[in-house]
C-alpha positions as CSV (number, residue, x, y, z in Angstrom):
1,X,-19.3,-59.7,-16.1
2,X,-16.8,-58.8,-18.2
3,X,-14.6,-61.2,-20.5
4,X,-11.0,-61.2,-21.9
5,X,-11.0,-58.3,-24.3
6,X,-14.0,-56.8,-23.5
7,X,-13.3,-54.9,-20.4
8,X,-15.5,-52.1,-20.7
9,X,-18.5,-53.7,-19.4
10,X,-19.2,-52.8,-15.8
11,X,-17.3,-49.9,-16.1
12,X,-20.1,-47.9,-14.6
13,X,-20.8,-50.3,-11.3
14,X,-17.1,-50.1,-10.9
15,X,-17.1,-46.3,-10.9
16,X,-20.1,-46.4,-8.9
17,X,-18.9,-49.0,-5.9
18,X,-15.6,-47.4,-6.3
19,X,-18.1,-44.3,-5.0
20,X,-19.5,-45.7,-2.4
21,X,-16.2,-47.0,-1.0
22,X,-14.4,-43.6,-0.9
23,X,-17.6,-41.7,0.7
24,X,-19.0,-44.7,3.2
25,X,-17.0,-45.9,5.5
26,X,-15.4,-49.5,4.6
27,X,-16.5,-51.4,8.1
28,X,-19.7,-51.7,9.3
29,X,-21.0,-53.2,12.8
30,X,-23.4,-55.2,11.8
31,X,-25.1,-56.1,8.2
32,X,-28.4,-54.0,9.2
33,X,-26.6,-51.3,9.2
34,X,-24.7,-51.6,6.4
35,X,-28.0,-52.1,4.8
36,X,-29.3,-48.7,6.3
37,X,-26.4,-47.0,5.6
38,X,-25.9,-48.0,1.8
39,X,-29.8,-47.4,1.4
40,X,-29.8,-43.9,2.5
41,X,-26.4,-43.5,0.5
42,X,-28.0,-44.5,-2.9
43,X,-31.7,-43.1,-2.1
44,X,-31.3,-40.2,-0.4
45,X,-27.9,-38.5,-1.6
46,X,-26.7,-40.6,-4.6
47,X,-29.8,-40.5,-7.0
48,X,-31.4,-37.3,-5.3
49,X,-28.8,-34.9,-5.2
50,X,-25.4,-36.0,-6.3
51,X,-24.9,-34.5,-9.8
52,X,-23.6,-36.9,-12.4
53,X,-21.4,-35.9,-15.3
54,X,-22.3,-38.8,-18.3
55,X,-26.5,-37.0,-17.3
56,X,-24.9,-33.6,-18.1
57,X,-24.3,-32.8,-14.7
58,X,-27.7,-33.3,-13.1
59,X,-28.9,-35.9,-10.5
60,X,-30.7,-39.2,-11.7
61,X,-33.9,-38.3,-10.3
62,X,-33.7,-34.8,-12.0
63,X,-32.7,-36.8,-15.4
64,X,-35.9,-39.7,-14.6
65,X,-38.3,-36.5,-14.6
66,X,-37.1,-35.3,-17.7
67,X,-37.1,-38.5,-19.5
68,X,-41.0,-39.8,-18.7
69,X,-42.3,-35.9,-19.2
70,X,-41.1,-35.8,-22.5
């Protein structure tokens, strides 16, 4: 994690959770389905489909394919 004067870090995990909290829903009703839930968040929508701007705006995936064709 991050130390004194270094805060730059986890900068991307804090964008990303910071994500996750704004689209799911905070309160779950039981922890299997939190697991469910934040698995078809990140799998399904987040690294599939959700463009990202620092990948010039396309998905992970999209970016993966590109990267191990070349």
């Amino acid at each position: 994690m991050s130390r004194r004067g270094n805060c730059y870090d986890n900068a991307v995990m804090e964008s990303f959770f910071s994500t996750v909290k704004s689209e799911l829903r905070e309160h779950f009703d039981s922890n299997g389905e939190a697991k469910m839930e934040l698995f078809d968040f990140i799998e399904v929508f987040y690294n599939q489909r959700r463009r990202h701007s620092t990948l010039g705006q396309i998905s992970p995936a999209v970016f993966e394919r590109r990267a191990t064709a070349a």
